[in-house]
C-alpha positions as CSV (number, residue, x, y, z in Angstrom):
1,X,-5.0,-5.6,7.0
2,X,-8.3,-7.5,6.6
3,X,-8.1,-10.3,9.4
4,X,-11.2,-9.6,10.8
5,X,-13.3,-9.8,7.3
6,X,-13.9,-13.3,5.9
7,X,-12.6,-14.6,2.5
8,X,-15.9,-13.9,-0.5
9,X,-17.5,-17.1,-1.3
10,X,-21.2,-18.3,-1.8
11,X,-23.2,-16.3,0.3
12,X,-20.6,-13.9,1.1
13,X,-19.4,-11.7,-1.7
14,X,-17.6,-8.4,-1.7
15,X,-18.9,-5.3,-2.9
16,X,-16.8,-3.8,-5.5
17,X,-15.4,-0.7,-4.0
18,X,-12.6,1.5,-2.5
19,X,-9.9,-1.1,-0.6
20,X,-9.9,1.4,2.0
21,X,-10.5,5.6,2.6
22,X,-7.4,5.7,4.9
23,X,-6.2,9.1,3.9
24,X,-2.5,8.0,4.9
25,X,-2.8,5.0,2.7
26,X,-4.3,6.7,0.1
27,X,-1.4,8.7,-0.5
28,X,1.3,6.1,0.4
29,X,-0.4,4.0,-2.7
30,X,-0.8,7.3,-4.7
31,X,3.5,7.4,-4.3
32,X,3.9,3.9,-5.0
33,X,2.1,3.8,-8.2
34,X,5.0,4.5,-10.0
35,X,7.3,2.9,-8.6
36,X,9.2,-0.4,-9.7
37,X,8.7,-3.1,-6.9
38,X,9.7,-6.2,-8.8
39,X,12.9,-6.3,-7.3
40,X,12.4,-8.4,-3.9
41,X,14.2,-5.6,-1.2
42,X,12.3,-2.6,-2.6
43,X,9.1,-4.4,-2.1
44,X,10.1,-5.7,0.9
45,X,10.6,-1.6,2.1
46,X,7.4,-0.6,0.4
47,X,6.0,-3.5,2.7
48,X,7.2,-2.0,6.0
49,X,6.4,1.7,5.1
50,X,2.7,0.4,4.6
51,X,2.4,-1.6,7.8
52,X,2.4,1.1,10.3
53,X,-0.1,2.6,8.4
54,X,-2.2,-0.4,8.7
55,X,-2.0,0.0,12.4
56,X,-3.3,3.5,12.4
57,X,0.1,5.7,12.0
58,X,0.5,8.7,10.0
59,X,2.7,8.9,6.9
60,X,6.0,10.8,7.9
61,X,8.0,12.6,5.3
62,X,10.9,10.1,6.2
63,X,8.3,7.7,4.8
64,X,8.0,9.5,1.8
65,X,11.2,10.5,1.1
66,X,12.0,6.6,1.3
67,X,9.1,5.9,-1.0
68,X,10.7,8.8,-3.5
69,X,14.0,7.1,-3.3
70,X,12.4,3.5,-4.6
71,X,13.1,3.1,-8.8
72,X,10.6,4.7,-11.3
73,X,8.9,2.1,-13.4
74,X,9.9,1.9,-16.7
75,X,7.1,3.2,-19.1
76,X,5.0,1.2,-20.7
């Protein structure tokens, strides 16, 4: 997501901030905040719903519905 930006170090740090104000990405990480992603294959899917966002798409509702579908974290 970030291949153009070089890694912090001396002389280059990062400013504490927002990751990004993608409004589509916003909300795809709003969704996901809840859900349980330690099992390998649901990451994996959370993975490929967040990569066309990356390159610019739009969160569909088939999208979200998958995202729905993942398993609720347990609560803490």
């Amino acid at each position: 997501m970030n291949g153009s930006r070089s890694a912090p170090g001396i002389g280059n740090p990062y400013r504490m901030g927002p990751v990004t104000q993608h409004e589509n990405i916003l909300e795809a990480l709003r969704l996901l905040a809840d859900r349980d992603l330690s099992d390998p294959l649901d990451a994996a899917i959370a993975s490929s719903l967040l990569k066309p966002l990356y390159l610019g798409k739009t969160l569909t509702q088939d999208a979200r519905d998958q995202i729905a579908d993942l398993p609720a974290r347990a609560p803490a």
